[in-house]
C-alpha positions in Angstrom: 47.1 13.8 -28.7 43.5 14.2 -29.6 41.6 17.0 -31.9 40.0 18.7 -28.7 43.7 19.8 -27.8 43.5 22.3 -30.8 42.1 25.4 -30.0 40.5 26.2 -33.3 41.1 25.3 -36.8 39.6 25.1 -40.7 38.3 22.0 -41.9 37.7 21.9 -45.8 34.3 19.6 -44.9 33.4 22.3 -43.0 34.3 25.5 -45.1 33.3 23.3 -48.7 36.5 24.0 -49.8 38.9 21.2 -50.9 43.1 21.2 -50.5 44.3 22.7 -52.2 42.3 25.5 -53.4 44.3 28.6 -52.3 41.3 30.1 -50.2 41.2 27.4 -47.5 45.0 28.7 -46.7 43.9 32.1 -46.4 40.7 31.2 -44.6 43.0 30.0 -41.8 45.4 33.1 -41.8 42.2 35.5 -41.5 40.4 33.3 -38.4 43.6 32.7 -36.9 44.3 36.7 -37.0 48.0 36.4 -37.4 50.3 36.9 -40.0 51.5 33.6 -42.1 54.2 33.6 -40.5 52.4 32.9 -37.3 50.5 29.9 -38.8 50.8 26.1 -38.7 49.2 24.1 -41.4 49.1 20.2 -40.6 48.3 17.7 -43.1 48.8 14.3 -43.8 49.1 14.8 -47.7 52.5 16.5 -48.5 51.1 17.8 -51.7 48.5 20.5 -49.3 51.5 21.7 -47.3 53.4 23.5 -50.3 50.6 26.6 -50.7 51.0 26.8 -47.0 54.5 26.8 -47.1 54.6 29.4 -50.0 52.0 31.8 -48.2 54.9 32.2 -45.2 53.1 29.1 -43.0 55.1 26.7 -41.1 53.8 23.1 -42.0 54.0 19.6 -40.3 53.6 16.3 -42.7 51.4 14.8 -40.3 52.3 11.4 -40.0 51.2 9.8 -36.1 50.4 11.6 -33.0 53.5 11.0 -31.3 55.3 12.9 -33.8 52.8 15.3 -34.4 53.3 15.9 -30.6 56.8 15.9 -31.0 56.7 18.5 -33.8 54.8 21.2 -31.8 57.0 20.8 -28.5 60.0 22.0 -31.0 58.2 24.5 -32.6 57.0 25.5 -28.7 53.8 25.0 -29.5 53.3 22.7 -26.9 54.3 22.1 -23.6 57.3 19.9 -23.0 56.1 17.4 -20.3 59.5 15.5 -19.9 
């Protein structure tokens, strides 16, 4: 799974805001126009994914592609290709 397969997304190198300053969570809730609840905040650093998870987010400890893959079929997110 590559980047490009995301439609959109906030990167804190891009927004100059660092994990995990509350704003960069709500950044994504306002671009992705959908409640918290809607949301899916990956990250490799466990530590980021808890102000995601508090705001209502679902979150994925990223950890390879193939799980990351794995993780999205189950939440439906993606396509199962099996």
């Amino acid at each position: 799974m590559k980047l490009s397969s995301f439609d959109d997304g906030i990167f804190s190198h891009v927004v100059k805001c660092k994990n995990p300053v509350p704003m960069i969570y709500q950044l994504l809730q306002v671009k992705a126009s959908h409640p918290a609840n809607a949301c899916v905040y990956i990250d490799d650093r466990p530590e980021y994914l808890v102000p995601a998870k508090r705001l209502g987010m679902q979150v994925i400890a990223f950890k390879s592609a193939s799980q990351l893959e794995a993780r999205l079929k189950e939440l439906l997110l993606l396509p199962d290709s099996s």
